[in-house]
N, C-alpha and C positions, 0 to 999 in steps of 0.2 A: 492573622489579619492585623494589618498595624491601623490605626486609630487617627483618621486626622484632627490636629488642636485648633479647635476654635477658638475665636479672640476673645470668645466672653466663655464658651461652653465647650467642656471632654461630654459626648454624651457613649453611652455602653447600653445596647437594647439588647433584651433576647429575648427571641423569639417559645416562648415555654414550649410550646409543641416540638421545634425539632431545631431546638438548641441553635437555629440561624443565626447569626452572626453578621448586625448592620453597621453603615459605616453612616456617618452624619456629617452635612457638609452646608457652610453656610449660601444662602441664594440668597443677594440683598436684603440682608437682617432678619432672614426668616431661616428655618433648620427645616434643613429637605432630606429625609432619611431616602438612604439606596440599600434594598435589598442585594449582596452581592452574589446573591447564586443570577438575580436578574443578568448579572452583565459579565456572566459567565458562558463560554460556550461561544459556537461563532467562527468561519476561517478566514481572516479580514485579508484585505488584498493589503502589502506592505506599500505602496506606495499612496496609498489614500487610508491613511491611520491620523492625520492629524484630525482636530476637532474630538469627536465620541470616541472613536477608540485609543487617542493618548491619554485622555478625562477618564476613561475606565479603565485602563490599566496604572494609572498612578493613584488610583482609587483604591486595587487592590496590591498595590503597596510600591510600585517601580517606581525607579531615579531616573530613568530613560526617555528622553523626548524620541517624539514621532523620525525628526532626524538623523540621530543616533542607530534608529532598528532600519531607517532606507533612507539613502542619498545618493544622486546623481554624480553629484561636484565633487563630494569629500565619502572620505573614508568610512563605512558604514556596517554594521550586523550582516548586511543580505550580502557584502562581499566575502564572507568565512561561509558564505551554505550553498552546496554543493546540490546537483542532481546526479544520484549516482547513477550510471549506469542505464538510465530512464525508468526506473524503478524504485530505487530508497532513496532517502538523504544521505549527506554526510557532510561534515563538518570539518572545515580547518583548523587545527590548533599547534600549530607553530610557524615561523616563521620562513620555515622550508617544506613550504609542501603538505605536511603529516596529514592525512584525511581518517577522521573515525566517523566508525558507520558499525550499522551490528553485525554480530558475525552470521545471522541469517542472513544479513543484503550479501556479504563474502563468499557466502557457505560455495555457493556455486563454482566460484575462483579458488577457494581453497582445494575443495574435489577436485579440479580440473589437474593440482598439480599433486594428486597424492595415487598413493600405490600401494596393495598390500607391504611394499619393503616399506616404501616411504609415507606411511599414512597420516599427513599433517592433522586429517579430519581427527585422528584420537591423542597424536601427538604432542598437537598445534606446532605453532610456524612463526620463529623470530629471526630478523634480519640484524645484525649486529652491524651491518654498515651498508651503506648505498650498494655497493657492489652485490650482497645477497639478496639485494630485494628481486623480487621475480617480476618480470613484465607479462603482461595479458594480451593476447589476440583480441581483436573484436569487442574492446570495453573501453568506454569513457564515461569522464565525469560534464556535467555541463555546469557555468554560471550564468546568474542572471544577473546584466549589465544596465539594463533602463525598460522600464514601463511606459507606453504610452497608453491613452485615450482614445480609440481610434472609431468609434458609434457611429459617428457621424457619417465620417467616411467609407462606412462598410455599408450602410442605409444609402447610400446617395441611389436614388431612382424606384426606389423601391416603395409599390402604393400599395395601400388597404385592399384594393380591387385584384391584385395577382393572388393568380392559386398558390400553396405552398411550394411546390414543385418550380414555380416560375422565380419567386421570392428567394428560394433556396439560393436556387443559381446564379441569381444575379449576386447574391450575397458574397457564395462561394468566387465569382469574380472580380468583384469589389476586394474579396480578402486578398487576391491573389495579386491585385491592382498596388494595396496598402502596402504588402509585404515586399514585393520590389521595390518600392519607393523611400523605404524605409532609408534614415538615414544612419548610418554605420560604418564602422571599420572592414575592408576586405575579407578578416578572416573569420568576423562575425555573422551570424543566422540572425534571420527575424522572421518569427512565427506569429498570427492570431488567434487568441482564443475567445472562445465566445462565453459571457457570464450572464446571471441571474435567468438561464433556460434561455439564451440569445436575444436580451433586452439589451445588453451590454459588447463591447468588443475589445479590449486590450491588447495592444503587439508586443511582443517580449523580445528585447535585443540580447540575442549569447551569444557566448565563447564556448567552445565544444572541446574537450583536452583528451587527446587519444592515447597518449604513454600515462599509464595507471599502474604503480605496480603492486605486488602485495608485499607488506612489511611485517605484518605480525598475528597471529590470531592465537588463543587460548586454544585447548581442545577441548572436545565438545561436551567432556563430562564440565566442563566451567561455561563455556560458550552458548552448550545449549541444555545444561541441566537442568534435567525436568522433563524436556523433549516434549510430547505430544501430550501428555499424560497432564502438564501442568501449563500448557498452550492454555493464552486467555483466562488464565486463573490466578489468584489471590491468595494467601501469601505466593509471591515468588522469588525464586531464591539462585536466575540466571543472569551471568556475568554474559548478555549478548551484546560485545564487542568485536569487531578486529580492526584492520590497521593498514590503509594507501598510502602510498604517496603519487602526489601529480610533479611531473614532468614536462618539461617546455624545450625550448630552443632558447639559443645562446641569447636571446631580447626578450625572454619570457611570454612568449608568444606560442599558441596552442602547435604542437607538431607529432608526424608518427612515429612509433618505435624510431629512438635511432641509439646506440650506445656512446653516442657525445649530448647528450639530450642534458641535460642540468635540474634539480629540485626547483621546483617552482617558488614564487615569489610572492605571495598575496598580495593584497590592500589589506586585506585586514584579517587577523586571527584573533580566533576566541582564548584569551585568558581563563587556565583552568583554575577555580574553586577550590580549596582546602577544607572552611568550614562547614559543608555540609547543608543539611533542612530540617528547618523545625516548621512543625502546622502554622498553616495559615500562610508561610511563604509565599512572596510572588512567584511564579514560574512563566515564561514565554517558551513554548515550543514554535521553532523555524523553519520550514521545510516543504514538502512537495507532495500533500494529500492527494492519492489517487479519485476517488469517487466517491460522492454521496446525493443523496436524494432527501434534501429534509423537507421539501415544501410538497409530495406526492400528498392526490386526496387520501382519502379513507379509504375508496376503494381498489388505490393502487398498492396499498400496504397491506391491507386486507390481502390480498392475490397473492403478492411475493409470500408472507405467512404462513397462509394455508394452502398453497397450491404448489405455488413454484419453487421454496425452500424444501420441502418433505422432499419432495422427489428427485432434489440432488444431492440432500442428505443419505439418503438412504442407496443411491447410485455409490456414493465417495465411501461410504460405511461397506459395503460388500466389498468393492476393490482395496480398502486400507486393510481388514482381515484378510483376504488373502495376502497382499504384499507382505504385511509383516509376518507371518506364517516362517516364509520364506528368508526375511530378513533374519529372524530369532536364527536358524539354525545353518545359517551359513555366511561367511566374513565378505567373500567377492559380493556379493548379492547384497549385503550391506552397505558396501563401499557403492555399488552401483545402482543403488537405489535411495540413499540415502537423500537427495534433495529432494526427487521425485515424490519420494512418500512423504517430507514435510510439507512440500506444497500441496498435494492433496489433501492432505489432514488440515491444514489452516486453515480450510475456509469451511471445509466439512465440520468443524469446531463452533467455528464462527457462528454460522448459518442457525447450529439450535442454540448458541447463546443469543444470537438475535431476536430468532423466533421467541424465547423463555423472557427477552428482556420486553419486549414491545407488549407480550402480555401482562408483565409484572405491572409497569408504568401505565396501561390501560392506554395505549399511544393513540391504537385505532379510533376508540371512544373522544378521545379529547379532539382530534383531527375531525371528527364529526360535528362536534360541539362547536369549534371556530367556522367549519360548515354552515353551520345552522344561522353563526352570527354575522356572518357572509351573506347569507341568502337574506337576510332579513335588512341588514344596511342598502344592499345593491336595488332590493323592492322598495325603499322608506326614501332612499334616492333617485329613484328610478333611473339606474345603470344599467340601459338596455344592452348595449355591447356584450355583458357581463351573465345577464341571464342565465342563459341556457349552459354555462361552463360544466355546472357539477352534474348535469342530466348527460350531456357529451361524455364526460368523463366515464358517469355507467354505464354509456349505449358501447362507446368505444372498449374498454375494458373487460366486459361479457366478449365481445366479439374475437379479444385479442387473446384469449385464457389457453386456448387448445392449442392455436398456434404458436404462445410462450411455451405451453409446456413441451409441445413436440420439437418445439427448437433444442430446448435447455437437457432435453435427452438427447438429440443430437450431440450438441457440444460436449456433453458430460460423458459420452460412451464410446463415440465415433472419433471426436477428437481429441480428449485429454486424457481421457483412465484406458483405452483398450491402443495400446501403442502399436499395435499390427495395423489397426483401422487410419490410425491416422499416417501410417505410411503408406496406405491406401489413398487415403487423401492428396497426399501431397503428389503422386503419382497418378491421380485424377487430376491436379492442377498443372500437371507437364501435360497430357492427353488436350486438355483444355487449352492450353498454349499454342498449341500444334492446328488446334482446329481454328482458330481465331488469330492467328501471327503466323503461320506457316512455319519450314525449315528453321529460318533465325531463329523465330521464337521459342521454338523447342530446342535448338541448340544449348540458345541461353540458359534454360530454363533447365536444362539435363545438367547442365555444368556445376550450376548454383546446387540444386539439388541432390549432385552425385557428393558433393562438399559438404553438405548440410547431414545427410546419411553417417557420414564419416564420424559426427559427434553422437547420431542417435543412435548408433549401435554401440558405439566403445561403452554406453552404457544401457546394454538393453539385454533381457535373457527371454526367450522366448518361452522356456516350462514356466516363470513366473509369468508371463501374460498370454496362455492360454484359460487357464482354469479363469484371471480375470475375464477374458474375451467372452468365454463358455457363461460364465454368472453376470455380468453387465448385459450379453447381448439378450438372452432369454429375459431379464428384467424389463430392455426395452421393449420385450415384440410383444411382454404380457401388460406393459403398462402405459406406455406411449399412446396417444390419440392415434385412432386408427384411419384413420383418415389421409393422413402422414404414414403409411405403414406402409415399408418394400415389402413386396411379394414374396421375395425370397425372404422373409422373417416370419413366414405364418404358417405357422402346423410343422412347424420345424424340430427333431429330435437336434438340440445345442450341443450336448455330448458328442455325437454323432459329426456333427457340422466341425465343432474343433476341432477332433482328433483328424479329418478328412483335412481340413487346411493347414493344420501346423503339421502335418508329417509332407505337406505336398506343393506349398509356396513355397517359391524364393526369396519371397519378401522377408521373409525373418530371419535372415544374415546378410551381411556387408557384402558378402562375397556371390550371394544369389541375386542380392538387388541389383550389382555391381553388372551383372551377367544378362541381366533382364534389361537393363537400359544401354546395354551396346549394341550397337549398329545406327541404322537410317530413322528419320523421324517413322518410318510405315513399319521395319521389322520390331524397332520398341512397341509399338504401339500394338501390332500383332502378338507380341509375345506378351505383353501387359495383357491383354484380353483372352488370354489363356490360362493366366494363374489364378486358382483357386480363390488363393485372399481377396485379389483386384477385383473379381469379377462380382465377390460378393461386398464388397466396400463400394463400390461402384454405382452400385443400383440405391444404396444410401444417400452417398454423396449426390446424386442425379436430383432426384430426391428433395434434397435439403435445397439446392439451387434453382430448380424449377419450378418449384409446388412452394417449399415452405419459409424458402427466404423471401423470394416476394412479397410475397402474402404478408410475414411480417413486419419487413421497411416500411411498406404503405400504410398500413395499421399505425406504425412507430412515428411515422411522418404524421399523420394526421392527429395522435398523440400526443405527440411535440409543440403541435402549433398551438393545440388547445394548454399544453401545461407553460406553454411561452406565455400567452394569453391569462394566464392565472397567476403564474407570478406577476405582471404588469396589476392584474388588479387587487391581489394581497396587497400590495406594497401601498396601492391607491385607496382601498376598503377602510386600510388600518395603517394611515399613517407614523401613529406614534409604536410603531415594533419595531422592533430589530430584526433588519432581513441583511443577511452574508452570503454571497452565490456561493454556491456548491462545489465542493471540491472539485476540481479536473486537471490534477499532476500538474499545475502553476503555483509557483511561489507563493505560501502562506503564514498567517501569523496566527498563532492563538493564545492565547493569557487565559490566566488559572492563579490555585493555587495548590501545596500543597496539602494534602487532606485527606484522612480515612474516612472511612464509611459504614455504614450497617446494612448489609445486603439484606436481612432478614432479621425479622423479630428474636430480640435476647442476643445477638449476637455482635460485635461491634470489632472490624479491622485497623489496628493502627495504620498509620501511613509509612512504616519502613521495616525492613526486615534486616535481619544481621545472618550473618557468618553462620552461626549458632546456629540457625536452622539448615543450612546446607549438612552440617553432620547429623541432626536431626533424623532428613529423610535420606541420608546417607545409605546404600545397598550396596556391598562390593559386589563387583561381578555386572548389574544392571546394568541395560546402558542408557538408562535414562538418567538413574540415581546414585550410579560411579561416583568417587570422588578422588581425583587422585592423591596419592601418597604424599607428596609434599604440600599439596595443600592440608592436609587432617594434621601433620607436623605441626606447618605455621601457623593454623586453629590452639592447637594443644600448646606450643609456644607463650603464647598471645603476641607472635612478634608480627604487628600490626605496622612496624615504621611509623610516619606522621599523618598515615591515613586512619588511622582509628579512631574511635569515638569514646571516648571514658574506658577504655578496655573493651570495646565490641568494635568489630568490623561492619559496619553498615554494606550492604549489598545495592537493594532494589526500596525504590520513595513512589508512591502514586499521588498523579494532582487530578485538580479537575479540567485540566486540556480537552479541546475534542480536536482528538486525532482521529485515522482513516490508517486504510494501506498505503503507504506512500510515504506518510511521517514514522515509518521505522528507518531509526537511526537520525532521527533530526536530534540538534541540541536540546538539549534543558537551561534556559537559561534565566540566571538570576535579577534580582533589582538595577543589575549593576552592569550586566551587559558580559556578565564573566559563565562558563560553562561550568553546569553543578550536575548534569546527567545526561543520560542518553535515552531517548526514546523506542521502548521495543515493542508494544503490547498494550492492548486492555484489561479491562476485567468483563468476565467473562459478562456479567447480569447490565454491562454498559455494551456491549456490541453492538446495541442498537440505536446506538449513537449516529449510524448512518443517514436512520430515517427521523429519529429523536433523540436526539438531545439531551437527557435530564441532569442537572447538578448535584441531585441529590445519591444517582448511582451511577452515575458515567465518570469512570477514574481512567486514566492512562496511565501506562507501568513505567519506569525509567532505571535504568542504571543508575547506581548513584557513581558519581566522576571517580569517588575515593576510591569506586572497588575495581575501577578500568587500574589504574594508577597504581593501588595494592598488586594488582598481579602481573602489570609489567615488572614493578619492580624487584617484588620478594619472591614472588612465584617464579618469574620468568628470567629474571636478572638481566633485564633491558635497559638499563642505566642510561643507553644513548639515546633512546627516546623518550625517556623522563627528562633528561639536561635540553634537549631542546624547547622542551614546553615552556609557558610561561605562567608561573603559580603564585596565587593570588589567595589573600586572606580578603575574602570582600565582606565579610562583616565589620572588614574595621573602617570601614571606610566612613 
């Protein structure tokens, strides 16, 4: 924490209980202490940061105005941040192009180009000149070019007197109204999104860049050391980087594959960091938070907690033992499951550090408490508008429990962990085509998805997704609301039911699926309601769309209006809080600092980890805890080049960012406007940062820049992507 000097007064408070650290700032001749964990936390919209949020981040220590991090006119921070893919961040840092993001945002693109000969996933993958670098099908990166204000215009006609349903729509046409009108360049997009639960409306002008190609990645005993085992854990000791570059047309203008295409040109690139972090640093993380829910009552926290987390934990926890069963003892099956079982397991992680973290912080209890002092301002004011909100909230929430949870079994068995079911799916949405759009429709609809098959089989085995099929499906029929329950899932021998469908669908090869959808829209369709799989995916899927999606948009709808409704009156209740909408994969800003923590009594985490622990929990042979050979070298060496620290290789720094999914792979960035890390992770006892918040245990994990930098160079001898960067001693500044 740096200290601001007063003209008459240095003051230094601390707090005896828990060693907080305040800052002291004069308010006309009086000393006004700020608590700095207060103005911690928070994902502020970049374009509206002047006033409070440029006052609170040069509070905790920035040289950066509000213009500097977003401008319209001149060159600015939000021109180096990327949207990768519609999914991570990433960041620019050179002046050709170079985009780093982690090697989980990659991991996908890396698998895409490896092969037991050629396994970049164990190898990794450096490009020593333009010409090596590999182009991607179907990937782009987006930027965000201008924010506007658009409330006003999305609201025109819309009264207190329309039902939801009518309010919606006109909404929805308003947006559609604003988004054409939008003013922009030809090859730009303009989207709106909706903020604070749709009190707010913002349009976002992009650029969308479709030549992306891969330039570099570690392998994954570096990239993703640790692996599952050390997901959302503390110390961590994973170099998760890799390495884009975008591509343009000869005017630097977004364009498809073409092999005359040229390295792109920024406005602005992040200057890479040298000296590293010491506590209390300022940090800004930049980037594109997918989801959070921090302002839900008690009783919505409460649900997700004890209802709806258990039961997709323990769904992802049966399907991850078996996959990796199968993964341990065979290389193909590795390679072809390799993303698949990380995305399962990350949220399967997730989910009980959430649940373990909301209990620690007592979240539910406190979210009651401002309850209480809610109920009690809105009666002393008499805000009748406002009443009846937190009774709605538990009439609606009791009603919506069954139907969450037989959805979230749906989802979790039918469409992500039993890969037969959801090619069942998808093959119930050609059937559905056919019935609702005729001939064309399912023409289209067989083409798309005869294309789309093509990627899920090159990586799909089907003896690894039987046994899940057989233990996921009998989970649902014995635990899902029965009410929501196919017929054909009751008093069912599941042993029996597998071996019966995977010895006798075509759906569980390219080449049976392939066979199953030729001919007329009537013999597909005839043959579809023959096969074993379909027939019992079917009466699911019927199911899920007649009975139980309904059921739960209406519930969600009436949900929505009331937690629209309750944001508007937090905000009014309790004027002086800090309210930040909720994350929704738009451009955001968050400030922090660096900082360890004590997750538990007697115990206390610094804020960085070295090298030194990589050999530590070093395993030869694991593949979690591998390390390769010329890394244990340059360890035993100490030939750390200029990225070392007093003789230690720093690795991974935690601050107090509140990050989400979405800011993996955003920058880390300093006082000064220069890149000091990469964003990959939490800690595990902060997960619950979605729904709360806390300063005191919500850390974000970061690469530190030195150990991206250390292993292009010494590891990987990538020289020509070090020389293009631009490296910066920002503490001398």
């Amino acid at each position: 924490m740096k200290y601001i000097k007063l003209y008459f007064l240095v003051a230094l408070l601390i707090v005896s209980c828990n060693t907080v650290k305040q800052t002291t700032q004069v308010v006309e001749n009086e000393v006004a202490i700020v608590d700095t964990r207060e103005i911690q936390g928070g994902m502020w919209i970049p374009s509206l940061l002047k006033g409070m949020n440029e006052n609170e981040m040069q509070l905790l220590g920035s040289k950066m105005t509000a213009e500097d991090i977003y401008s319209v006119n001149n060159s600015s921070l939000k021109d180096a941040i990327v949207h990768f893919n519609g999914g991570c961040t990433s960041e620019i840092i050179s002046p050709n192009g170079l985009l780093l993001t982690n090697h989980h945002c990659g991991y996908g693109v890396i698998q895409s180009h490896s092969s037991v000969e050629n396994d970049y996933l164990k190898d990794g993958f450096w490009a020593m000149s333009y010409d090596e670098e590999l182009p991607n099908e179907n990937f782009s990166v987006t930027f965000i070019k201008r924010i506007d204000d658009v409330t006003l215009a999305v609201f025109e006609g819309v009264t207190p007197d329309m039902d939801e349903a009518a309010k919606m729509k006109l909404i929805n046409q308003n947006i559609l109204k604003v988004s054409k009108a939008a003013q922009k360049e030809t090859w730009q997009d303009a989207n709106v999104k909706s903020f604070y639960n749709g009190n707010q409306y913002l349009l976002f002008v992009t650029e969308e860049f479709k030549d992306v190609r891969l330039v570099g990645a570690p392998p994954t005993s570096i990239g993703k050391f640790g692996s599952d085992t050390d997901n959302w854990m503390w110390p961590r000791h994973t170099g998760d980087f890799s390495m884009f570059r975008i591509y343009a047309d000869a005017n630097n203008k977004p364009a498809a594959y073409s092999k005359d295409n040229v390295p792109y040109k920024p406005a602005h690139h992040l200057p890479v960091s040298l000296d590293g972090v010491e506590e209390n640093d300022f940090t800004l993380v930049f980037g594109f938070p997918g989801r959070t829910n921090e302002y839900l009552p008690a009783v919505g926290v409460d649900q997700i907690v004890n209802v709806l987390n258990p039961a997709k934990i323990e769904v992802r926890e049966n399907a991850l033992k078996i996959v990796d069963g199968f993964m341990r003892n065979d290389t193909e099956i590795k390679i072809k499951y390799a993303s698949k079982y990380a995305s399962i397991a990350n949220y399967w992680k997730k989910w009980i550090g959430e649940n373990q973290g909301i209990e620690k912080s007592n979240a539910i209890q406190k979210k009651r408490d401002l309850e209480t002092e809610f109920s009690k301002i809105v009666e002393e004011k008499d805000l009748v508008g406002y009443k009846t909100l937190l009774s709605d909230f538990e009439r609606l929430y009791k009603e919506i429990e069954s139907v969450s949870l037989a959805r979230d079994y749906w989802v979790e068995v039918a469409y992500r962990n039993v890969e037969l079911l959801n090619i069942t799916f998808s093959a119930f949405q050609l059937e559905q085509a056919f019935l609702r759009g005729g001939e064309q429709a399912f023409e289209s609809r067989k083409k798309s998805l005869l294309n789309s098959f093509k990627g899920k089989f090159k990586n799909y085995s089907a003896k690894v997704d039987q046994p899940v099929f057989e233990k996921l499906v009998s989970l649902y029929a014995e635990k899902a609301p029965k009410e929501f329950m196919p017929s054909n899932m009751m008093n069912v021998d599941f042993k029996a039911l597998s071996n019966d469908i995977y010895a006798n669908s075509k759906l569980t090869s390219l080449e049976g699926a392939t066979e199953l959808l030729s001919g007329t829209a009537d013999e597909v369709i005839k043959k579809l309601n023959e096969d074993k799989a379909y027939v019992f995916g079917k009466e699911l899927h019927t199911i899920f769309y007649a009975k139980l999606e309904p059921k739960y948009q209406e519930l969600n709808l009436q949900l929505a209006a009331v937690q629209k409704k309750y944001m508007k009156a937090l905000m009014e209740v309790f004027p002086n809080k800090r309210f930040f909408p909720d994350a929704n994969s738009t451009l955001r800003v968050t400030y922090g600092q660096v900082k360890g923590y004590a997750p538990k009594d007697g115990m206390r985490y610094a804020n960085t980890t070295y090298l030194k622990g990589v050999i530590e929990k070093f395993v030869p042979g694991d593949y979690e805890f591998d390390v390769p050979k010329k890394l244990v070298e340059l360890y035993n060496a100490k030939d750390f080049g200029q990225y070392g620290d007093n003789g230690k290789m720093p690795v991974c720094f935690i601050g107090t960012n509140h990050t989400t999914g979405g800011n993996s792979g955003s920058p880390a960035i300093d006082a000064h406007g220069n890149l000091i890390g990469l964003n990959f992770d939490r800690v595990w006892e902060g997960t619950m940062s979605d729904m709360n918040y806390d300063p005191d245990i919500c850390r974000n994990i970061m690469v530190d820049v030195r150990y991206v930098l250390f292993i292009i160079d010494k590891y990987a001898g990538a020289q020509n992507l070090i020389n293009e960067m631009t490296l910066v001693h920002s503490k001398k500044k």
